[in-house]
GUGUSE-485961 format. One record per atom (N, C-alpha, C): residue in one letter; x, y, z. Coordinates in pm, whole numbers, plus 50000, padded with zeros to 5 digits. Example, Ala and Ser with C-alpha at 12.3 -4.5 7.8 and 13.67 -1.06 7.14 Angstrom:
# GUGUSE-485961
a513194943150780 a512304955050780 a513204967050780 s512854977550708 s513674989450714 s512905000350787 
//
This chain:
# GUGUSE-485961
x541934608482635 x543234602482663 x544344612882655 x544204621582584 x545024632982529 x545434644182693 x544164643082766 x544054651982853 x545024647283005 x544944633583010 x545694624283066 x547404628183039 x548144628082916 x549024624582848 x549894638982885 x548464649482873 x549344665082924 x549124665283086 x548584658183153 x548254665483332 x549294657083402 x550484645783304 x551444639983375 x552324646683392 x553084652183335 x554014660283308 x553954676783443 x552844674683437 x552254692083509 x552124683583661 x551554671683706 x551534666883798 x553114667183880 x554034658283780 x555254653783823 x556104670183828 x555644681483768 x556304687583809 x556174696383903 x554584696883955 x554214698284079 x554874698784186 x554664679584211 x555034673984301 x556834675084329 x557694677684195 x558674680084232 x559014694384282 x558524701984230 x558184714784334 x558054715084468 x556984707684504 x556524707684622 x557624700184714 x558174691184695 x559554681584759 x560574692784764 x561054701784681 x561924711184673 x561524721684787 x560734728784790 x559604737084877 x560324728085050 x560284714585013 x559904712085186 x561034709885199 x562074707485136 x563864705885158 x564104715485204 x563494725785123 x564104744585151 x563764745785334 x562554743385334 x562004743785482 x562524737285559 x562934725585537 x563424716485671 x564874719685650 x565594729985614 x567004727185625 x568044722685497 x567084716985448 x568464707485349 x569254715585293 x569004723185294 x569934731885168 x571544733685248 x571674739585396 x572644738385484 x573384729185406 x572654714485494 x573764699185476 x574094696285366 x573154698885265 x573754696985118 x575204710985085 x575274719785076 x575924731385107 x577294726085196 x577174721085256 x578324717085370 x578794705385346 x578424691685292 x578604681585206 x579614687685094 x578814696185013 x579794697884823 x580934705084944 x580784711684976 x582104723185005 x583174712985100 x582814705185183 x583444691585203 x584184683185099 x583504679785054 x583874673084905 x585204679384843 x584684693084740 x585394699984710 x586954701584789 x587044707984921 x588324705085005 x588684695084979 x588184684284991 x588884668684993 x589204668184863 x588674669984781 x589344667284640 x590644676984620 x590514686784656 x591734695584635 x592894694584751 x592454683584849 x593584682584932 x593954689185048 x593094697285046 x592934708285184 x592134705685304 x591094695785298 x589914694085331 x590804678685460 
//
């Protein structure tokens, strides 16, 4: 049960790896990048 209790933790951080990995690839990083810096202007009034 013990062996279970440690391969969750290593799984989930895997898999969040791997989701990160395919954001990088498809782009996201751009639209996210262009979103905050959007944001940012608008909050300061410039935007």
């Amino acid at each position: 049960m013990k062996t279970g209790r440690r391969a969750l933790p290593v799984i989930l951080l895997a898999l969040g790896a791997g989701f990160l990995v395919l954001g990088i690839l498809n782009g996201e990083v751009a639209i996210v990048v262009s979103r905050a810096a959007n944001i940012c202007l608008e909050c300061i009034g410039i935007g």
